[in-house]
TIKOL-186357 format. One line per 4 residues: number of its first residue (from 0); for each residue x, y, z of C-alpha. Coordinates in nm, 2 decimals, m for minus. Example, Ala and Ser with C-alpha at 12.3 -4.5 7.8 and 13.67 -1.06 7.14 Angstrom:
% residues 2
0	1.23 m0.45 0.78; 1.37 m0.11 0.71
***
This chain:
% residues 280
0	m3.19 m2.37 1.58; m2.88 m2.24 1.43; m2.91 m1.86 1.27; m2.82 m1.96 0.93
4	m3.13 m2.25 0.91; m3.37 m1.99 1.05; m3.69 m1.94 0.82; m3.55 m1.64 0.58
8	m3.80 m1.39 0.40; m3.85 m1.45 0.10; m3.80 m1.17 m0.12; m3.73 m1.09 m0.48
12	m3.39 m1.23 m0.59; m3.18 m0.98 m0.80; m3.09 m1.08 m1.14; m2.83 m1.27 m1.25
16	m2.58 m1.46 m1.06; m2.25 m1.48 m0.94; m1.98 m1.60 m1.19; m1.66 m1.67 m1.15
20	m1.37 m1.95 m1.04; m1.61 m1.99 m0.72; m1.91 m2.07 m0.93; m1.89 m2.42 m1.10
24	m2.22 m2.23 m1.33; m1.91 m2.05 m1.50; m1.75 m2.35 m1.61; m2.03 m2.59 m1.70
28	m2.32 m2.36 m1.85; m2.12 m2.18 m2.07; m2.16 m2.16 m2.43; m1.92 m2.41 m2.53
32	m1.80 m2.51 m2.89; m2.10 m2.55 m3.07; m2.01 m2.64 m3.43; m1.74 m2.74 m3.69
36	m1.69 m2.40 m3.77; m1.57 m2.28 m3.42; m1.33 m2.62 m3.39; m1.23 m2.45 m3.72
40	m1.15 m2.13 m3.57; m0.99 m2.19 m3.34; m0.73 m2.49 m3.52; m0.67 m2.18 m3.77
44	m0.58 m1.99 m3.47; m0.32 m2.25 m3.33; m0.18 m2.30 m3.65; m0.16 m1.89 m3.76
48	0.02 m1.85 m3.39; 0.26 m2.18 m3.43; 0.30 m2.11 m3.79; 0.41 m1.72 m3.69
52	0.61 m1.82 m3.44; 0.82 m2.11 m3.63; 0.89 m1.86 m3.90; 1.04 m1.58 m3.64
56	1.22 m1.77 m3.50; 1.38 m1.93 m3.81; 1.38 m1.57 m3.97; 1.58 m1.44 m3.67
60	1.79 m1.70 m3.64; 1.76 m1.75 m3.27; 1.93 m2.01 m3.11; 1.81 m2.32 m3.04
64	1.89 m2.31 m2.67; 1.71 m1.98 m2.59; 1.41 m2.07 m2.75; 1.34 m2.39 m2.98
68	1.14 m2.39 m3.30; 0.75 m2.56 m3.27; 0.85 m2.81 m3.49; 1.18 m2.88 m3.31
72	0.95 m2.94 m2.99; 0.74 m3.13 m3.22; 0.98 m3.37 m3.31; 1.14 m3.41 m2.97
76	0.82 m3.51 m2.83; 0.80 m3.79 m3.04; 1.12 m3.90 m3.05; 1.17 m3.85 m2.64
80	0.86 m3.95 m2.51; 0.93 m4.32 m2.49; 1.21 m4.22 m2.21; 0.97 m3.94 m2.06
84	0.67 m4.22 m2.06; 0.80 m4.38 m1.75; 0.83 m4.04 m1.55; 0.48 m3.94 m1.66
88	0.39 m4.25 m1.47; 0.55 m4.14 m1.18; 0.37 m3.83 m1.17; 0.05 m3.98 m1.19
92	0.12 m4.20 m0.94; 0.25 m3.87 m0.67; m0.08 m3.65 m0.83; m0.35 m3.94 m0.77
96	m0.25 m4.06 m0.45; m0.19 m3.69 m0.28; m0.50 m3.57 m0.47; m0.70 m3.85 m0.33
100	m0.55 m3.80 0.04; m0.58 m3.43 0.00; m0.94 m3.40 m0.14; m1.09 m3.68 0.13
104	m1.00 m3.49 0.41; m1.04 m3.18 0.26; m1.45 m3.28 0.22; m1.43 m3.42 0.56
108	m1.30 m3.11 0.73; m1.52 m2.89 0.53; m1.83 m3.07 0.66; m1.72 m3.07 1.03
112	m1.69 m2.68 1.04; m1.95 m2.61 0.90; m2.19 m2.84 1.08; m1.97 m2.77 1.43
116	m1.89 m2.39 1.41; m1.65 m2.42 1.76; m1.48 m2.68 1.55; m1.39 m2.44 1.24
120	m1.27 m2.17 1.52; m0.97 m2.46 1.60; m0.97 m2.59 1.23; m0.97 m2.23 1.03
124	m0.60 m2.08 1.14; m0.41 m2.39 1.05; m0.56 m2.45 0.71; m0.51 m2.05 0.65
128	m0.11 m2.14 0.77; m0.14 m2.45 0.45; m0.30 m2.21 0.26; m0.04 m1.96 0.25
132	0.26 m2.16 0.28; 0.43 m2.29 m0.02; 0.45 m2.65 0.01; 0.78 m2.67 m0.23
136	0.93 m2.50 0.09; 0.87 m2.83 0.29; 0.98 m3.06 0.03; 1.31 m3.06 0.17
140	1.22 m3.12 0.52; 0.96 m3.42 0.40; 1.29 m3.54 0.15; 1.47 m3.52 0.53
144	1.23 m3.76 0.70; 1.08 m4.02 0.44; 1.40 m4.01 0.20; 1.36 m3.97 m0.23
148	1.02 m4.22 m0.32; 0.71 m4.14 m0.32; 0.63 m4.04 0.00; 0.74 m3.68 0.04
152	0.60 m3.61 m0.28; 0.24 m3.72 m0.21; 0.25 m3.53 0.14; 0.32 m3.23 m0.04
156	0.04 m3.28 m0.30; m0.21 m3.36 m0.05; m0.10 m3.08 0.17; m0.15 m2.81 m0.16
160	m0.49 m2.99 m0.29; m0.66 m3.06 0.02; m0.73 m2.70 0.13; m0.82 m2.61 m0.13
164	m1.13 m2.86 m0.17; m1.21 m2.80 0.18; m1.21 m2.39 0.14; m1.46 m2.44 m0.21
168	m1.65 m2.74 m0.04; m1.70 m2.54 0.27; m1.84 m2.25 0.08; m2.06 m2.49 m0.10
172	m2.21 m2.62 0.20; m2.28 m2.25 0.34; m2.46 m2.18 m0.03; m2.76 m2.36 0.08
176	m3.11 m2.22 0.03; m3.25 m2.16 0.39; m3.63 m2.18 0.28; m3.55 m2.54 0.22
180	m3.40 m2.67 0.56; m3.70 m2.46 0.76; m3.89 m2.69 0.53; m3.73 m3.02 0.63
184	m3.70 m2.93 0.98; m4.04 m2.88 0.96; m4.11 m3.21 0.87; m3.88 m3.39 1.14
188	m3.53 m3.37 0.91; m3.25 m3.47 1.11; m2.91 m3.30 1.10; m2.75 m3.56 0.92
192	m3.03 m3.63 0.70; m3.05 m3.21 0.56; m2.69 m3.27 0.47; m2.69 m3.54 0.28
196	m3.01 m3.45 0.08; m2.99 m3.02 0.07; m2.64 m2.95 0.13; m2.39 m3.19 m0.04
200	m2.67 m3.17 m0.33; m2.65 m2.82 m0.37; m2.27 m2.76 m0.25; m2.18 m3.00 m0.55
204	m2.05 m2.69 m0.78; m1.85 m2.56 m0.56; m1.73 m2.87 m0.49; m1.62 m2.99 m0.85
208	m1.46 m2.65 m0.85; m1.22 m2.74 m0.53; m1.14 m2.99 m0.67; m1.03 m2.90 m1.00
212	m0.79 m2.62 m0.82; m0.71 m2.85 m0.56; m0.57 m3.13 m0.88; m0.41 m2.87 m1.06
216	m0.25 m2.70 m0.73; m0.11 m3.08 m0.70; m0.01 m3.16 m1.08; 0.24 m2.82 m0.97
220	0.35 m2.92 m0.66; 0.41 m3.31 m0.81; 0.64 m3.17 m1.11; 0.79 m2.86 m0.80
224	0.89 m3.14 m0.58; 1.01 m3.36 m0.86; 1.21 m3.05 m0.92; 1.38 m3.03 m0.57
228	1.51 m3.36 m0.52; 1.45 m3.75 m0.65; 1.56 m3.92 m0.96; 1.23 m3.94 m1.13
232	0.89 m3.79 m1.23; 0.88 m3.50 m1.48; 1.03 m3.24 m1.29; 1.32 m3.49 m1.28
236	1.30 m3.45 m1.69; 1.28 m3.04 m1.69; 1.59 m3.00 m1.45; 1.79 m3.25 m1.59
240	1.72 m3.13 m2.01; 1.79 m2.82 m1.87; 2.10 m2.84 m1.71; 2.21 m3.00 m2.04
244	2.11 m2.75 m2.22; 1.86 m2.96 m2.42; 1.59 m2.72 m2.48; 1.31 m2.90 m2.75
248	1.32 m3.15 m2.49; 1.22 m2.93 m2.21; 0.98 m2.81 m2.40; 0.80 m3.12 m2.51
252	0.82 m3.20 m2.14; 0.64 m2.86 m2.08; 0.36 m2.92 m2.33; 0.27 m3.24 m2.18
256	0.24 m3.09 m1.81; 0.02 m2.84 m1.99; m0.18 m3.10 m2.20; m0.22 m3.25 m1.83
260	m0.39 m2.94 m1.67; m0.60 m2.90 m1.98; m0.78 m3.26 m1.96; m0.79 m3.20 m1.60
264	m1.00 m2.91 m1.68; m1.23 m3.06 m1.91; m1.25 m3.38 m1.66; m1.47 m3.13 m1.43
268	m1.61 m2.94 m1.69; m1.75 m3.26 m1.86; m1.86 m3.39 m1.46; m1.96 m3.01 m1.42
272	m2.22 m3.03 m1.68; m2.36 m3.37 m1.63; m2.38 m3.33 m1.25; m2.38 m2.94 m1.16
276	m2.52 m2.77 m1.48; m2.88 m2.74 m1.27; m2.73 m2.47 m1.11; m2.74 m2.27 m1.43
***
């Protein structure tokens, strides 16, 4: 019987619990916007902040190509985003199919080390190497080998998303309450069977959590690479407005990469607290 499924004593828990990035409880039991007067508060608040800023930068006359009124950006997303439509496509396209690629064998590996601990010994130094190796670095050497479509682009997502669900999912499957597989063992569980019904169950947070870094690690990776070589996506649209100097159109292009990482958030937050809010 491995150490960690070994019947554990069962002692008085200390109060509270963890919270953090790590804890998917952070994100999906929290108090939340509760009524109109809070979606008030905080629209006042974007509007005092965009409102102050339009007027400084109007009242110090600062030029438009250091740093664009709100409403300039306002209007260039509108008037632009026909011609940046297509290249939000294209980064969809790079973020879905790396974050897929990424994220499946991120789950797989996570599942093999921690159900093969020799396994993880081999597996652990190389995802530590991904880990802490900027991807935009091999961009040019994936550019090298597959050319300027698709295909370096998604390698470098998958290669910044996927360890990062497997470090969270791996966690996740450690987090599992010991009383409980002594009792299925006890009852004739098999391996296979305790992970599918106690650990993926209970690793689910930490899961949803990998998985939101791991998408947002490849939206910036996408828009990086895009940046480094290829003649579309939105990284395409930031270096080319901004070697022309075009700066309300950088900026609208800027918004919608963050508009992007704010519905990814809410994605898992919404999944979060339909799936993972037991946890709480």
């Amino acid at each position: 019987m491995d150490s960690n499924d070994a019947i554990p004593e069962f002692t008085k828990a200390a109060p509270g619990g963890d919270v953090g990035v790590a804890n998917m409880s952070a994100l999906a039991a929290g108090p939340g916007i509760k009524s109109a007067r809070e979606v008030a508060a905080i629209i006042g608040v974007a509007v005092v902040v965009i409102g102050a800023t339009e007027f400084a930068l109007r009242w110090f006359n600062v030029p438009q190509y250091i740093m664009p009124a709100p409403s300039l950006i306002a209007q260039a997303l509108v008037t632009e985003f026909p011609h940046i439509l297509p290249h939000l496509g294209h980064t969809l396209v790079e973020l879905f199919s790396g974050f897929g690629i990424g994220a499946l064998i991120g789950l797989v590996l996570a599942a093999v080390i921690t159900q093969f601990p020799f396994a993880e010994k081999i597996i652990t130094p190389y995802i530590l190497l991904l880990v802490t190796t900027p991807m935009l670095a091999l961009v040019p050497l994936l550019i090298l080998r597959f050319g300027f479509g698709y295909t370096p682009r998604i390698i470098a997502v998958a290669l910044a998303a996927g360890p990062m669900v497997m470090i969270n999912a791996a966690t996740g499957f450690r987090r599992v309450d010991r009383g409980k597989i002594a009792l299925a063992r006890s009852y004739g569980a098999t391996t296979l069977q305790i992970f599918w019904k106690i650990r993926a169950p209970m690793a689910l947070p930490m899961i949803l959590v990998g998985l939101m870094v791991g998408a947002i690690f490849g939206l910036l990776t996408a828009v990086g690479a895009e940046m480094v070589g290829g003649g579309f996506g939105l990284g395409n649209r930031l270096t080319s407005y901004s070697s022309m100097i075009q700066m309300p159109q950088f900026f609208a292009v800027v918004v919608i990469l963050s508009m992007l990482g704010i519905l990814i958030y809410i994605l898992f937050f919404l999944i979060g607290k339909k799936w993972a809010s037991w946890e709480a």
